[in-house]
N, C-alpha and C positions, 0 to 999 in steps of 0.2 A: 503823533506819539512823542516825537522829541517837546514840541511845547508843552506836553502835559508834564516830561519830566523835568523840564527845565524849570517850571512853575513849583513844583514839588520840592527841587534842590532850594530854589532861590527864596521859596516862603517859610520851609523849615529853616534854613540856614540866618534869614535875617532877623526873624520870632525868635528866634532862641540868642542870638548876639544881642537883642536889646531885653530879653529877660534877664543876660548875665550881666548885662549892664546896668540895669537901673533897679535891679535885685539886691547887687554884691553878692558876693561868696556863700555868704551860709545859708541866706533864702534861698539864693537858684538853686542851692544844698538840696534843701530840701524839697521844692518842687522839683526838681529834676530829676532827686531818689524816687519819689513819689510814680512817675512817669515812668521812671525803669522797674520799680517794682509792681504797677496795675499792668505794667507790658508782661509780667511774667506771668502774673494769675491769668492775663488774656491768652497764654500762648496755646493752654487746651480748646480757647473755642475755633481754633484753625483747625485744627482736626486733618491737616493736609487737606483742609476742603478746596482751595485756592488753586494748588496743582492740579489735584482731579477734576475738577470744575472746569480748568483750562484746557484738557488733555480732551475728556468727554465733548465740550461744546465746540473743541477744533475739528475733530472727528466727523460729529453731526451737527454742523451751523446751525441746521433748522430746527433744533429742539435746543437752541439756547435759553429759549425762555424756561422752559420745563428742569434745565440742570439749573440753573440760577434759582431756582424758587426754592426746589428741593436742599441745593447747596443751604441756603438761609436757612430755611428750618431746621437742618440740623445745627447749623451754629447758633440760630435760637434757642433750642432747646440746650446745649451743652453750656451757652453764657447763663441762662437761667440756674443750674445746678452749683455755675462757678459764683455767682451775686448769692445763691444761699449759702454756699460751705464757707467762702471765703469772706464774706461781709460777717458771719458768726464769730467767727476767728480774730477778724482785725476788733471788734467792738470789745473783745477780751483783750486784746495786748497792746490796742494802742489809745493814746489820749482823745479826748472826742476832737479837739480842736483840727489834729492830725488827721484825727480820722474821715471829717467833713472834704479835708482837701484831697485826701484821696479817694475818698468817690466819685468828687467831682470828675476829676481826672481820670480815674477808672471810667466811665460813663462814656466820659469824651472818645476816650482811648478807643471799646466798645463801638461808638454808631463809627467811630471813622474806618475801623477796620470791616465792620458789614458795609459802606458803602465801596470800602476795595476791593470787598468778593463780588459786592452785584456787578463793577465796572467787567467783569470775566468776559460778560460775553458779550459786551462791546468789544475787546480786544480779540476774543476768539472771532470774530465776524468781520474784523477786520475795520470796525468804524471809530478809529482812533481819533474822527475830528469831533467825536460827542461826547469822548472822554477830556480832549482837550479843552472844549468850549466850559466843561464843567470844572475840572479840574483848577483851572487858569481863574475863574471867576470867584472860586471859594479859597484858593487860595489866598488872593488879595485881601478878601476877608477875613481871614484868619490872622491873617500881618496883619492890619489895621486894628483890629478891636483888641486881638492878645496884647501887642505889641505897644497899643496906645494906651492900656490900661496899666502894664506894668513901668510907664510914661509916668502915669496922671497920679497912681496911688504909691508906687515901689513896696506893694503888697504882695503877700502869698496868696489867701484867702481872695482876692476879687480875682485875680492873673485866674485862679482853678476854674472859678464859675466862665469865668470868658472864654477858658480852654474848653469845658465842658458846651458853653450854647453854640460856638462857631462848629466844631467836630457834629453834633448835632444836626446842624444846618445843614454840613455837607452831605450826609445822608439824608437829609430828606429833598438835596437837590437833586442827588442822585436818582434816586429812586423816581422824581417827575419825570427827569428826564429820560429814561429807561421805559417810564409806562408810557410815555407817546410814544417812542421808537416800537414796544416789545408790546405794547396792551397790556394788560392785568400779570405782573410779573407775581404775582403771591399766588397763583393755582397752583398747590398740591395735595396730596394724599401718602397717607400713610405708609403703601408698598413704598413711594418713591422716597423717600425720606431713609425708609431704613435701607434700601439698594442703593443711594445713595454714603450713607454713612459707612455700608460695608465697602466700597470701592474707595471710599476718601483713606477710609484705616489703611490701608496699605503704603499712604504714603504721611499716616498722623505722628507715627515715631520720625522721620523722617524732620517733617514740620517740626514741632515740640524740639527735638534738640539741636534743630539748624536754629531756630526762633530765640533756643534757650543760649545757645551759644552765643549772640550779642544781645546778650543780657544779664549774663553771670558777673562780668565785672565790674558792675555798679552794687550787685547782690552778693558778693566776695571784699570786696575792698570797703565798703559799708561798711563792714564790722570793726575793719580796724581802722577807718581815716573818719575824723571830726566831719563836720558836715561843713566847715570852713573848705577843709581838703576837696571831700566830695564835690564844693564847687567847682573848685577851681578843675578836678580833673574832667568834671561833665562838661563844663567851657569848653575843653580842647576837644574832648568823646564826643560831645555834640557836631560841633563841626565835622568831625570824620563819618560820623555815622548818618549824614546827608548825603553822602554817596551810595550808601548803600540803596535805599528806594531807586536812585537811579540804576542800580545794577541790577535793583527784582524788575524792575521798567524794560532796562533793555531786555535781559533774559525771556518775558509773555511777549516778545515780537519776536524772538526766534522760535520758544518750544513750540509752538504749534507748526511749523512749516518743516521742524523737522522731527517731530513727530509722522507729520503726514509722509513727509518722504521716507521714512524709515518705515510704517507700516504697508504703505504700497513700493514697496522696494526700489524707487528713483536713488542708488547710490551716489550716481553726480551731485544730484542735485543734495543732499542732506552733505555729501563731502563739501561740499561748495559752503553751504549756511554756515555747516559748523567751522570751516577756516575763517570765514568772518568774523564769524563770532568772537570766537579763540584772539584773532587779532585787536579785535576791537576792544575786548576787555581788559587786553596788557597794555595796549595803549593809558588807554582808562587806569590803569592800575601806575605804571610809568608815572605817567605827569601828576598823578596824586603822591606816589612818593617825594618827587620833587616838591612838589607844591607846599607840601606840608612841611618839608624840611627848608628852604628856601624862601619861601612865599610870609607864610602863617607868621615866622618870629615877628617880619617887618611890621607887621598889621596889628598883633597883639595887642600893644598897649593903645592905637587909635580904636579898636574896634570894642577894648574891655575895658581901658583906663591901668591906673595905675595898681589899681585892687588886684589886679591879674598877674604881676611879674613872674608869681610863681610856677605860672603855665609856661614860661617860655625854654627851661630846661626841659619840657618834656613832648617837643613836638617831634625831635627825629625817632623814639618810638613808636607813637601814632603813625609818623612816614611808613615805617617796616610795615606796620602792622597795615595801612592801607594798600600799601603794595603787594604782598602776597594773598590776603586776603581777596581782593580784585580778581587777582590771575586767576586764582582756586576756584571763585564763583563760577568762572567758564567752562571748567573743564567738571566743575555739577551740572549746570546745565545742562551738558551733554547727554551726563549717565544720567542723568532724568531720563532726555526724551528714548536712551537706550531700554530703559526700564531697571538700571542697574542701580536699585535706592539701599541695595545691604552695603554698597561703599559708601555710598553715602554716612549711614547709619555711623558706620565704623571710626570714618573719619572724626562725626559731630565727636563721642564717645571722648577721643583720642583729644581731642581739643578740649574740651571743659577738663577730662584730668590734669593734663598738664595745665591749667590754667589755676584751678582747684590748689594741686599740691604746691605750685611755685609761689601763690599768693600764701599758703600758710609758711613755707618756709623763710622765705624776701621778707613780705612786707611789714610785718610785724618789728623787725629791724630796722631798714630801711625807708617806710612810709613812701610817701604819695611820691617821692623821686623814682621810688621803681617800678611806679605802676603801670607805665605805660609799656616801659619793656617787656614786664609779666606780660601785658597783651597781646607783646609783639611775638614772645616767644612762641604764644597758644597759638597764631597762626601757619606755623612751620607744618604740624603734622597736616590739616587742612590742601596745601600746596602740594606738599610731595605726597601725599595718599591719594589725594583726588587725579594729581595728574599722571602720576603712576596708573593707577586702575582705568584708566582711559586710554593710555595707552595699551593696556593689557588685551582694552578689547578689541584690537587690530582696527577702530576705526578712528581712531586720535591721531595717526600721520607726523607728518613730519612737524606740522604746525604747533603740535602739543609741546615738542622738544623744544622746538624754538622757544618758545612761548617760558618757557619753565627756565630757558637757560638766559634769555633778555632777563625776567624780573631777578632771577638771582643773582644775575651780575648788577643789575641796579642796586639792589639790597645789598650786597656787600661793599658798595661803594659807599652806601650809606652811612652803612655800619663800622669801616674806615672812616671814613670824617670826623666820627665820634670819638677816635679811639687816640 
């Protein structure tokens, strides 16, 4: 499991340092918006199918293949509805030249995320070395070709197509390597699709504005920063938001075990997971605030050139905002496997407002200097909502406290430095 994420961190992370590098500013601009904005029209075909897919195929191992099939069919069928509404839409508003690069990119975006639903029930089944053998091998690919194309031409247009056949590729390694282990993983029918789509909805709003919440500030800040700016802040957004898949990574090796512990009522054993957990993620959250505020200025201009300086006022934001952010994911995970998703809900809500109202008031002023704080602010209610409500449900313990009271004192050391 850790090689599959370490491959994940380090392939996205270096793909995207040499796109900002041999792109400059306003192209990574633009493919980057591009990227954040096919993430958003994708964010309905999750449908919370990823959660309940994981939940259901922990439960019952042995009908993993039967949840995986059903899962994809409905994200089938809901990606088909989003390629007709939303492909009608963008051929009205935007330029065709545009328009060709974000389909590419939608596409891409598309197979790569069915090939993360089918890995479920590898994870659920616990065979994290056939996620890893696949994960690690399309990776490398993906660095190579993106990476060597935006080398060879410092285009938009070829970087989309390359983004588009590697992401491809990955699902369709996926998927071989799943029908040896699983057999014919495409058998379903009809009941199962919609019994299916009914159990995922419960956790689709859920999905949708946790999805939608790192995603809105490329889709807010867009309207008022040049696509010069947009570079330069996706540069920095890019690198932070490489963590994040490692946190949905760690997160599918705890919920199933404490799922299981909490429906066959083992209270040790789930008290046990989630202290790890818990710990594991401030840690993780910790040395990311550090890193970002300490690490990232030094590296900036070797990693981006000189076209980049203007990222370097804005990495102790991104810090805040990796550090509370981190903590908070733990303490969802939890009320996930609790079944407690209306905090959830509450939380997302409470984040994109404030994320919403502070970019209309700031930035419009201010510009891309305040952008990253706007980000950092939106992750405040996240941390104290989430960890609050965890505590509330008498199974969050002492570790939650800790946990909440380490990153705020990080965070405000931070946020001293600054001052």
């Amino acid at each position: 499991m850790m090689a599959a994420t370490l491959a994940r961190m380090a392939g996205g992370l270096l793909t995207f340092v040499l796109l900002a590098r041999y792109l400059h500013p306003e192209p990574f601009g633009l493919i980057a918006t591009a990227m954040a904005y096919t993430a958003f029209m994708g964010i309905l075909t999750d449908f919370g199918l990823g959660t309940a897919a994981l939940r259901d195929a922990a439960a019952v191992p042995d009908q993993s293949a039967q949840i995986m099939a059903d899962a994809l069919a409905v994200k089938g069928l809901l990606a088909a509805l989003i390629v007709l509404v939303g492909g009608l839409a963008l051929t009205f508003l935007m330029p065709f030249d545009r328009l060709l690069i974000y389909g590419f990119v939608f596409a891409g975006a598309l197979a790569y995320s069915f090939g993360e639903l089918s890995l479920v029930a590898a994870r659920a089944n616990g065979r994290f070395d056939l996620e890893a053998k696949t994960v690690i091998a399309s990776s490398v690919v993906m660095l190579v070709l993106v990476g060597g194309v935006a080398a060879l031409t410092g285009a938009v247009m070829p970087v989309a197509i390359a983004f588009f056949v590697t992401r491809l590729g990955y699902l369709l390694l996926v998927l071989v390597t799943l029908r040896r282990w699983l057999g014919n993983p495409f058998t379903s029918n009809w009941s199962g699709i919609v019994s299916t789509g009914r159990r995922a909805s419960s956790y689709a709003a859920d999905s949708c504005l946790t999805s939608l919440a790192t995603q809105i500030d490329v889709l807010l800040f867009g309207v008022f920063l040049s696509l010069h700016d947009m570079g330069i802040y996706q540069s920095g957004a890019r690198l932070v938001q490489v963590i994040v898949p490692f946190a949905v990574v760690l997160s599918t090796v705890y919920l199933p075990s404490l799922v299981a512990a909490r429906t066959h009522g083992r209270d040790v054993e789930y008290r046990g997971n989630a202290t790890r957990l818990t710990w594991e993620f401030t840690c993780l959250a910790v040395l990311s605030g550090l890193g970002f505020t300490f690490v990232a200025p030094a590296f900036t201009d070797l990693l981006y050139g000189n076209a980049y300086r203007a990222l370097q006022p804005l990495w102790p934001g991104f810090a805040v905002f990796a550090c509370l952010r981190l903590a908070a994911s733990a303490y969802g995970v939890q009320l996930v496997a609790l079944g407690r998703i209306r905090a959830r809900l509450i939380n997302s809500v409470a984040s994109i407002a404030v994320l919403f109202g502070t970019t209309l008031l700031v930035m419009p002023k201010f510009g891309l200097a305040s952008s990253t704080w706007i980000l950092a602010l939106s992750a405040v209610p996240p941390f104290l909502f989430l960890g609050t409500a965890l505590m509330r449900t008498g199974l969050g313990g002492r570790h939650v406290l800790g946990s909440m009271v380490l990153t705020l004192t990080v965070v405000a050391v931070l946020v001293a430095a600054q001052i």
